[in-house]
N, C-alpha and C positions, 0 to 999 in steps of 0.2 A: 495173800499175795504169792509170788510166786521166787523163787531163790534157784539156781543153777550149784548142779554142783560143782564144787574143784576138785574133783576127780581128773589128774591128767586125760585127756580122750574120751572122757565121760560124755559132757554136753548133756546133758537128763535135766531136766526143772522140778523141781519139789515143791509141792503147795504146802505153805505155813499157814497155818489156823492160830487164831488168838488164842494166845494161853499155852501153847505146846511150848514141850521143853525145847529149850536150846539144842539138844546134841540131832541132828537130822542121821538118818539113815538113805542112803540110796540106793536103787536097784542094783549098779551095780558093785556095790559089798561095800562101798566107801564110807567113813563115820564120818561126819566133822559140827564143827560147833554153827550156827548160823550166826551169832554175832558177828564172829571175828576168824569162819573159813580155817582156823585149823582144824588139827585131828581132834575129835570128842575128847571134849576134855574135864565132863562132868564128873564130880560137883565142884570143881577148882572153878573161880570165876577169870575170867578170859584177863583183868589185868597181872594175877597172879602167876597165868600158864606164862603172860608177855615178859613180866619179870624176868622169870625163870628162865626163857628162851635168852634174853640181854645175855644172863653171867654164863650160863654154856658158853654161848658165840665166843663171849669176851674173854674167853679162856684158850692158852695153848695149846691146853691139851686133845684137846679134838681128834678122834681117828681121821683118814682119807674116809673111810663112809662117812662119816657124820659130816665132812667138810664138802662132801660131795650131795648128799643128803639137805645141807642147808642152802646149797647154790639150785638144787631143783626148785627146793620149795620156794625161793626167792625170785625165781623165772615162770614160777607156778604163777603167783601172786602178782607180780607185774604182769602177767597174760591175761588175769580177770580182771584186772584194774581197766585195760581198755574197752 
């Protein structure tokens, strides 16, 4: 079948073969997982990275990059959603 990447601006399609690993590479330089479209996250399995993602957010401390960095990738992910 075939998967799109989420590469901001990308728009590229990637054929997935049975049996390939999870972490997809695309022409234009972007890694991310095909389960679950973040960044390549092998060999952490995708609910582990989701975890992880939870207690950052849920935490104060966050730089403006990180807090600006979490609002792309959450406008990213609503954009492939449709």
């Amino acid at each position: 079948g075939l998967i799109w990447c989420p590469a901001a601006g990308c728009g590229r399609a990637l054929e997935v073969k049975d049996g390939e690993a999870e972490d997809m590479h695309c022409e234009c330089g972007y890694s991310f997982c095909r389960k679950c479209n973040r960044h390549a996250h092998s060999p952490l399995p995708c609910a582990l990275v989701s975890k992880w993602e939870g207690l950052v957010i849920n935490t104060d401390k966050l730089t403006a990059a990180e807090r600006k960095a979490h609002k792309r990738k959450l406008e990213l992910q609503a954009k492939m959603r449709k």
